[in-house]
C-alpha positions as CSV (number, residue, x, y, z in Angstrom):
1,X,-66.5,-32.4,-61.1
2,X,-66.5,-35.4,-64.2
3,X,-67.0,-34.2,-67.8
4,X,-70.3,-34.5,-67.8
5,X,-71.2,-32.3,-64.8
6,X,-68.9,-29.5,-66.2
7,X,-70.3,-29.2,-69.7
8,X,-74.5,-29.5,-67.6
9,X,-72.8,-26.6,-65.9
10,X,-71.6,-24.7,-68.7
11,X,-74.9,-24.8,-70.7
12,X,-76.9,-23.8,-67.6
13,X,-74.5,-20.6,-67.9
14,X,-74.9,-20.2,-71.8
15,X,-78.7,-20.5,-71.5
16,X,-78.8,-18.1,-68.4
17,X,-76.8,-15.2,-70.1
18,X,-78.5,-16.2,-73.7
19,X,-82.1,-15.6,-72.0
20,X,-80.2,-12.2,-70.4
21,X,-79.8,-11.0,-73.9
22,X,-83.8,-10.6,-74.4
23,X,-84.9,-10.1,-70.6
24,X,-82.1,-7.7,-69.1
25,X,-83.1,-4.0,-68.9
26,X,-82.3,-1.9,-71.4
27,X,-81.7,2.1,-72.1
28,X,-83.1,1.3,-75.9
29,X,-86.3,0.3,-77.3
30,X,-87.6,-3.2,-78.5
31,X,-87.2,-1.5,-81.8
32,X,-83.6,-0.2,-81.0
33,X,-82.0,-3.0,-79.6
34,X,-80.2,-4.3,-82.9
35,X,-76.6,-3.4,-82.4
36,X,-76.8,-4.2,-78.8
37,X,-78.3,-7.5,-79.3
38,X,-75.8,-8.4,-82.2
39,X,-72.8,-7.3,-79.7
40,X,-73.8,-9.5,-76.6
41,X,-74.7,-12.2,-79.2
42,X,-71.3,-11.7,-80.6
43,X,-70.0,-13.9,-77.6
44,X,-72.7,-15.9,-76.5
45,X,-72.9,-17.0,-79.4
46,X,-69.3,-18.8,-80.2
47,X,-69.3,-20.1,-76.9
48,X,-72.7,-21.8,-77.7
49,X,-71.0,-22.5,-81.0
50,X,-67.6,-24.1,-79.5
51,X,-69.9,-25.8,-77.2
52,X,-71.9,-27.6,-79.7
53,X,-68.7,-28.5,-81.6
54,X,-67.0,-29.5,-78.5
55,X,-70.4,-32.1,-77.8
56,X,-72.4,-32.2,-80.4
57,X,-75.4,-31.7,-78.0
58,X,-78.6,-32.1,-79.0
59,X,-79.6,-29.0,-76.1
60,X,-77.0,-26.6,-78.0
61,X,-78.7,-26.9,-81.0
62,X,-82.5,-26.4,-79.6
63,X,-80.8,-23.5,-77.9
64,X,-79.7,-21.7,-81.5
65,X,-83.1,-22.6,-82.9
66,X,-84.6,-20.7,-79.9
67,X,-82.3,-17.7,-80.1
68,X,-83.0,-18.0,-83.7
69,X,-86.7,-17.6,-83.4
70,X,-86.8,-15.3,-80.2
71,X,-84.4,-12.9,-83.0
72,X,-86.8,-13.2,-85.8
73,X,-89.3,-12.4,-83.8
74,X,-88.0,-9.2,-82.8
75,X,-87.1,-8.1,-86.3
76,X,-88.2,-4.5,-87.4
77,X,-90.3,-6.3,-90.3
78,X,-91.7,-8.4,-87.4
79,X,-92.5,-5.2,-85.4
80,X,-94.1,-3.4,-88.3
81,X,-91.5,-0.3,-87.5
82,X,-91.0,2.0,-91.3
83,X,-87.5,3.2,-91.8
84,X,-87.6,6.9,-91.7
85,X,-85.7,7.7,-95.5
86,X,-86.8,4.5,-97.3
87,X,-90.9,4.3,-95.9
88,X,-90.4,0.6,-96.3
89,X,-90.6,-2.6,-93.4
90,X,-86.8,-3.4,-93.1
91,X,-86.3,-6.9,-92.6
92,X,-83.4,-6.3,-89.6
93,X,-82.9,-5.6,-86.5
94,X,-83.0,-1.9,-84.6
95,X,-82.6,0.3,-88.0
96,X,-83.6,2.7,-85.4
97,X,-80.0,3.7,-83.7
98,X,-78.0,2.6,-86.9
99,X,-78.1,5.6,-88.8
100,X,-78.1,9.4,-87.5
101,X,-80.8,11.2,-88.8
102,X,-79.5,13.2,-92.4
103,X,-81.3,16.8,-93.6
104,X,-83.8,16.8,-96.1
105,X,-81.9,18.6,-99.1
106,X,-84.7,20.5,-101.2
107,X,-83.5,20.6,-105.2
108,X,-84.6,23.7,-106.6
């Protein structure tokens, strides 16, 4: 395999496990999937990073501005989903499953 066939390799596995990160099954919902996402991301994206660097493809770059839309679009703000203490549209991802719910403490 030349240099060129093992970096066409190498993004056809970064864009298969980058498209995973939206498509695979999940135990959360669209709205939960924040700290998943950012942890599966984590990797996938430094090697998509380290890729880019290593070839300055034009590919790697469409890819982040993909994975860069297909995030935004997912975005609580995005979702219309209300954080539960605040009643505003956060502009993040999942606020669902990042904080446990806290007891409403009445002042007398």
């Amino acid at each position: 395999m030349n240099k060129d066939e093992a970096n066409n390799h190498f993004y056809k596995t970064l864009c298969k496990n980058i498209d995973s990160i939206f498509t695979r099954q999940s135990k959360f919902k669209v709205g939960e999937r924040g700290r998943e996402w950012s942890w599966r991301w984590g990797y996938w994206g430094r090697a998509l990073s380290m890729y880019y660097c290593a070839t300055e493809s034009q590919h790697a770059l469409e890819l982040f501005d993909q994975v860069h839309s297909s995030f935004k679009a997912f975005r609580d703000d995005q979702l219309g989903l209300t954080d539960d203490l605040r009643g505003k549209v956060p502009f993040l991802l999942g606020h669902a499953t990042c904080r446990p719910k806290r007891p409403r403490i009445e002042v007398m």
